[in-house]
C-alpha positions in Angstrom: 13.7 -9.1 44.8 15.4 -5.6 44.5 14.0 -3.2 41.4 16.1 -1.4 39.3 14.4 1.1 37.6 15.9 1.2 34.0 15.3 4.7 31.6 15.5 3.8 28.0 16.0 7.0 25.8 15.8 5.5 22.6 14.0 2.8 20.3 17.4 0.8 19.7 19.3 1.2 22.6 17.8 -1.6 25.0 19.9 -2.5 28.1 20.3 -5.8 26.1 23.3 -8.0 27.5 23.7 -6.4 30.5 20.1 -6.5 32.0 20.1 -10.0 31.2 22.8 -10.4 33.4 21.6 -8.1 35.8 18.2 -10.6 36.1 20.2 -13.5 35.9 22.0 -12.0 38.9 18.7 -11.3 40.6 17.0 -8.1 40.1 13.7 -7.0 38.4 13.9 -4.5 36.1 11.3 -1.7 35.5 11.9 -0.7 32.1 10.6 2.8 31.6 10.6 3.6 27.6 10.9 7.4 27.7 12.0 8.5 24.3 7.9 6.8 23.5 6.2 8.9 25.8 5.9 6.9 28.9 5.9 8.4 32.4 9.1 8.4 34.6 7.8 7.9 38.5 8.2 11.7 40.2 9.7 9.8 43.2 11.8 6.6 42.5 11.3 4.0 45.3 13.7 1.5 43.5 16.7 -0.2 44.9 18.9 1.6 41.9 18.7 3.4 39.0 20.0 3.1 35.2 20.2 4.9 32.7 21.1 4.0 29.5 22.2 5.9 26.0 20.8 8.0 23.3 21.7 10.8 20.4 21.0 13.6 23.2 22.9 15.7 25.3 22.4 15.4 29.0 20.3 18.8 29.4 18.6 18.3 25.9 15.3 19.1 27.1 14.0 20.1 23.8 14.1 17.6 21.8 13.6 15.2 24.9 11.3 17.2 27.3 11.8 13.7 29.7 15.7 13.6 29.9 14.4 16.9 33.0 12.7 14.3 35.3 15.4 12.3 34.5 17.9 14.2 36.0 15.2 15.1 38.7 15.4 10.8 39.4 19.1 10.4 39.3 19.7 13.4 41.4 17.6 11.9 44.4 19.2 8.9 43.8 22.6 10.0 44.2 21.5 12.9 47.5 20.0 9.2 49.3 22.9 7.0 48.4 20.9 4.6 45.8 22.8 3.1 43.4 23.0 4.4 40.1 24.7 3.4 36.7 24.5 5.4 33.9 25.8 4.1 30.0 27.2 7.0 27.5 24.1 9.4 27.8 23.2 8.0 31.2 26.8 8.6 32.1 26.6 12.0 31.0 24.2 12.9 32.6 24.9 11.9 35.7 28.7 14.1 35.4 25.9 16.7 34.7 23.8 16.3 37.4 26.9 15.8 40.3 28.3 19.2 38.8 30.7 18.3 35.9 30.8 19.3 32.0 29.4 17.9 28.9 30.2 18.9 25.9 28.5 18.3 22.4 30.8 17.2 19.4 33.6 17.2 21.8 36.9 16.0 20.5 37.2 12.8 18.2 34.4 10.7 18.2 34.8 6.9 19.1 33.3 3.8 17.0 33.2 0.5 17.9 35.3 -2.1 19.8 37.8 0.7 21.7 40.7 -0.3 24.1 40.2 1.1 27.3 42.7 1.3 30.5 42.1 0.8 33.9 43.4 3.6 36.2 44.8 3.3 39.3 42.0 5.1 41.6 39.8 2.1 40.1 42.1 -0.3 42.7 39.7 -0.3 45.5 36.2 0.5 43.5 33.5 -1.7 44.3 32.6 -2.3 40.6 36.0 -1.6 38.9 38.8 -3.2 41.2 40.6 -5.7 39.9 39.8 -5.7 36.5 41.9 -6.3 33.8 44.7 -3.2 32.5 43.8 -3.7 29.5 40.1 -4.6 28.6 38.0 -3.1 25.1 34.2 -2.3 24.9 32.0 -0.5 22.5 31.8 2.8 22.2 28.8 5.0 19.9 29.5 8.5 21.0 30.3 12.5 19.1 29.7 14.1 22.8 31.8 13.4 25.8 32.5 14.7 29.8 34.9 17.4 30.0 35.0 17.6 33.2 34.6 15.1 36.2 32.0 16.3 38.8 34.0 17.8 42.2 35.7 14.6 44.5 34.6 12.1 41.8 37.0 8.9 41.1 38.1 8.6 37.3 38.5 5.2 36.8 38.6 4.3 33.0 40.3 6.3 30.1 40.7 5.8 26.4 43.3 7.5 23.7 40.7 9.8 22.4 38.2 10.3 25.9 40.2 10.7 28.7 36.6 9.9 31.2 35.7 7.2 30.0 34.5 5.7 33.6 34.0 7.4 36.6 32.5 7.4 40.3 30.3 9.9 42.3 30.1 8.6 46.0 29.9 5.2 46.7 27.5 3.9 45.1 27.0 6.1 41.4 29.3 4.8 38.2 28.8 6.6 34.8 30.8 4.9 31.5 31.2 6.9 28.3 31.0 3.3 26.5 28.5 0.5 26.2 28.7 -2.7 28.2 25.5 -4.0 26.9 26.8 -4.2 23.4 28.7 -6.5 21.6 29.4 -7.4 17.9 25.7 -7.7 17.4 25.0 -4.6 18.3 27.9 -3.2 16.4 26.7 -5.5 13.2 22.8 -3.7 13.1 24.5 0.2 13.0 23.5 1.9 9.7 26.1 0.6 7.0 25.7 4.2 5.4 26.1 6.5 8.4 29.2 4.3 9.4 30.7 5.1 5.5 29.8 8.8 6.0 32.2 9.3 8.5 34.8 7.9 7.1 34.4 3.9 9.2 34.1 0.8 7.2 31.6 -1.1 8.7 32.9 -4.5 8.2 36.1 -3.8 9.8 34.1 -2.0 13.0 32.2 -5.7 12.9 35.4 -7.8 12.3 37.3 -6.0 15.0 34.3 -6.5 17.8 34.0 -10.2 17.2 37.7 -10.3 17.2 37.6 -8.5 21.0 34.6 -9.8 22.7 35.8 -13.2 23.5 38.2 -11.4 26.3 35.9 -8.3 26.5 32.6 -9.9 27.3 33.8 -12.0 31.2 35.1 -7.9 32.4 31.5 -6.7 31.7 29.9 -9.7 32.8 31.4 -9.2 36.4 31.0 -5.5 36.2 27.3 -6.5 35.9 27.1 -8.9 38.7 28.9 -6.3 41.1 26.7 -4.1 40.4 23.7 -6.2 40.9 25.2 -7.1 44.2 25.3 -3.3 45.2 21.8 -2.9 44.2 20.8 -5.8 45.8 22.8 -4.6 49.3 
């Protein structure tokens, strides 16, 4: 069975949906909950990497000393060809570590069920082809890629964040949005924090039920591609 080695950088953001389907699809996950403290290997000898999201900034090191051996991790990863997939943070920082920009509070942020497009250099991606135009998916984010990394494929945009899903190599995807979320997740977000910016937080819910009947199948097979990389 191939091991993806998966690095949670935060209590509440869980790979949820999508490593279930990633299991169901037949890998093991090796969940390493960072944000509490616990060890990331010094030399991944997993089939793949992920990376998932957090309230951080790729090079944060700060306030998250292990988002460094992070980097260290995908970095390999990408140099020997392993597949990696990396979700908003995760995303991020993998445009950071392949030589692109990230920039805090960049532009207008992006709550909640968001319609993305699919661009035309996604035609022949092993994870993107094929999908539909049109498709929405979650989105929690204030920062945001400003610049691709050198020779990587853009493959997703939205109105307000142009990379919104992108390639480095063959076999390294980073999305600015969340395909392990659906209304659920959308439902649990602080009512409060939602009304502070200006969102009301049962139309954010209303409008991801609404969407995730068409949304969820696209990040379903995203999910089994990928597995099928890994598993390759």
């Amino acid at each position: 069975m191939s091991r993806l080695l998966v690095v949670q950088n935060h209590r509440g953001g869980g790979a949820g949906r999508f490593g279930d389907w990633l299991v169901a699809d037949g890998l093991s996950l090796d969940v390493v909950h960072a944000y509490a403290g616990e060890p990331l290997p010094g030399h991944s000898e997993h089939d793949g990497v992920m990376v998932l999201g957090g309230g951080y900034l790729p090079d944060d090191d700060a306030r998250a000393p292990w988002l460094a051996p992070t980097r260290a991790l995908v970095a390999d990863a990408v140099e020997r060809g392993a597949p990696v997939f990396g979700i908003c943070l995760g995303g991020q920082l993998l445009a950071r570590v392949a030589g692109g920009t990230v920039r805090g509070e960049h532009g207008e942020p992006e709550f909640g069920s968001t319609p993305l497009t699919l661009r035309s250099e996604a035609g022949t991606d092993p994870l993107f082809g094929g999908l539909p135009e049109r498709v929405t998916a979650v989105e929690h984010h204030v920062d945001a890629v400003t610049a691709l990394p050198p020779g990587a494929a853009w493959l997703m945009a939205s109105e307000r964040c142009p990379y919104q899903a992108f390639r480095v190599g063959e076999r390294a995807w980073g999305v600015q949005f969340h395909p392990e979320a659906g209304a659920d997740r959308v439902r649990s977000w602080d009512a409060g924090r939602m009304r502070a910016r200006g969102l009301d937080p049962v139309e954010l819910t209303r409008r991801a039920e609404l969407d995730e009947p068409a949304a969820e199948p696209v990040w379903r097979e995203v999910a089994r591609r990928f597995a099928a990389v890994v598993a390759a």
